[in-house]
C-alpha positions in Angstrom: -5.8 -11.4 17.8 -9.4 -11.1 19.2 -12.5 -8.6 18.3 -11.1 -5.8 20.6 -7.5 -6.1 19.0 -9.4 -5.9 15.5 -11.7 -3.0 16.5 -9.1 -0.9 17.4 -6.5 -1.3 14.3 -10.0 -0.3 12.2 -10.8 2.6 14.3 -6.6 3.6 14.2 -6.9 3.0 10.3 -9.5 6.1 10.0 -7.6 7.8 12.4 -4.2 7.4 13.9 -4.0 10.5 16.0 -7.1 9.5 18.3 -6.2 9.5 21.7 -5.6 6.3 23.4 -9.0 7.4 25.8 -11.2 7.8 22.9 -9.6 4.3 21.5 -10.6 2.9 24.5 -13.6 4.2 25.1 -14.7 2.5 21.4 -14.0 -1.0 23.1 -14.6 -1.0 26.9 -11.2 -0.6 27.9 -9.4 2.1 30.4 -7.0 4.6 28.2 -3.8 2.5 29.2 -5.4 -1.2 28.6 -5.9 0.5 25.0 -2.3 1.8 25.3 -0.9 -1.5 25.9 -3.0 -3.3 23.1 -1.5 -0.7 20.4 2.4 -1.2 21.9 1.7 -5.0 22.0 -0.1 -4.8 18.0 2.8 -2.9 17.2 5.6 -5.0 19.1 4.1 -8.3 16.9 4.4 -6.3 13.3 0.6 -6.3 13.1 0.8 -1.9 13.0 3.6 -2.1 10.2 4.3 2.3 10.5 1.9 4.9 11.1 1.8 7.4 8.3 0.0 10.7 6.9 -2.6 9.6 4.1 -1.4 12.3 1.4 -3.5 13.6 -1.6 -1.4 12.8 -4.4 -2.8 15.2 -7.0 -1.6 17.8 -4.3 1.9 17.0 -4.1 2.4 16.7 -8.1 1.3 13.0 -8.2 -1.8 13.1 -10.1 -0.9 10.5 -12.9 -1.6 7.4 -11.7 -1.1 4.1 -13.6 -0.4 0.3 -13.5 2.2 -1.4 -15.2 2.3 -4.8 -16.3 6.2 -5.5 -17.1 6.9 -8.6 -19.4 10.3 -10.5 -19.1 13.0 -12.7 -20.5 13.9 -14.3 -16.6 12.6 -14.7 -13.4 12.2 -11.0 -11.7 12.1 -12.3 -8.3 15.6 -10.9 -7.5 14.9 -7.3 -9.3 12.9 -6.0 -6.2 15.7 -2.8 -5.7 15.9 -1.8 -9.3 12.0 -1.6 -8.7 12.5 0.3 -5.6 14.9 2.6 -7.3 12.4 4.0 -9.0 10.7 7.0 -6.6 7.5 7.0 -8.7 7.3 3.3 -8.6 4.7 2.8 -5.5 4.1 -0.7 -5.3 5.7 -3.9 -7.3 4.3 -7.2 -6.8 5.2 -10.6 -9.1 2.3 -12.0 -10.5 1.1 -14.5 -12.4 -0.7 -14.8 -15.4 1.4 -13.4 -18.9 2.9 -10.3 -16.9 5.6 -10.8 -14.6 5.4 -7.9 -12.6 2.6 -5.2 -11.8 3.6 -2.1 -10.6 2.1 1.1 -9.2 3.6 4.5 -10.5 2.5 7.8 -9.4 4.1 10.9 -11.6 2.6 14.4 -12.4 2.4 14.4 -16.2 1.9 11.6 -19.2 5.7 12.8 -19.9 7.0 11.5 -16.6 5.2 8.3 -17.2 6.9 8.0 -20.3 10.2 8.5 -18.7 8.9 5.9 -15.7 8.2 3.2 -18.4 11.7 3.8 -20.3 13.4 3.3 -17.1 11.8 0.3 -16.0 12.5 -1.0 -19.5 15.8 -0.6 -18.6 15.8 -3.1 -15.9 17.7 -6.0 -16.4 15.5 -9.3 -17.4 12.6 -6.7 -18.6 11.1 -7.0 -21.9 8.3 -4.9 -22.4 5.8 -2.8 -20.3 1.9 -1.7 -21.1 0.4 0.9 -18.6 -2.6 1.2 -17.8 -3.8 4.9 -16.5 -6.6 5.7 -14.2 -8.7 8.1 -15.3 -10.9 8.2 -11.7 -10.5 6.3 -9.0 -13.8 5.4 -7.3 -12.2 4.8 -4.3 -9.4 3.4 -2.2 -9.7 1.6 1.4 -7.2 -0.3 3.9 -7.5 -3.7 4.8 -10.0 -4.7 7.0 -9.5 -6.0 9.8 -12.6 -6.8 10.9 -14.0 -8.2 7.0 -11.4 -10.1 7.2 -11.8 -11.6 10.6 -15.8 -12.9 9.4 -13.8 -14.2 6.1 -11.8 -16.7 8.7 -14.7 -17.6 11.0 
């Protein structure tokens, strides 16, 4: 992956719907060179999906917390009881005292509570402690151009 390929997953990042003209204009290159370079991102996995960046407090999400679940076994093969969950965002092992740290979205401190009882629930889990956001500052996508001067 060289600069160009890096300049145009930023510039898709802050806006997917740009025509592939305008994409190619940003780097030098004809509208179907830029074409190509997006299929061929895409074709390798680097472009996972493109999606709609949501407000969450508009769609009844504006509870957000992290979990830090504690358990009795490895939770390594609990990653669909995790996705089960619909207000679960994210789930990721860690390490440290936790075992897991997930990302759950709900609308009220009640659905939380409900959230935590169900993850609870999972097989291997023995306790959970959320943490709730009261602000968030802000929220970026990886960059892939910071992270091409972290390599060099």
């Amino acid at each position: 992956m060289d600069h160009v390929d890096r300049v145009l997953l930023e510039r898709l990042q802050q806006d997917a719907t740009q025509p592939y003209a305008a994409l190619g204009q940003a780097v030098g290159l004809s509208a179907g060179a830029a074409h190509e370079r997006v299929r061929k991102l895409r074709e390798r996995g680097v472009i996972r999906r493109t999606a709609a960046d949501v407000d969450p407090a508009a769609v009844g999400g504006g509870v957000l917390a992290y979990v830090t679940v504690d358990s009795t076994s490895w939770m390594g093969d609990a990653a669909e009881s995790f996705a089960a969950l619909p207000e679960v965002l994210e789930a990721h092992i860690i390490a440290g005292s936790a075992s897991v740290l997930v990302k759950v979205r709900t609308s009220t401190t009640q659905q939380l509570q409900d959230v935590l009882r169900r993850l609870y629930a999972i097989d291997g889990v023995s306790g959970t402690q959320a943490t709730v956001v009261l602000e968030t500052f802000f929220e970026r996508p990886v960059s892939p151009l910071t992270a091409a001067a972290d390599q060099d």
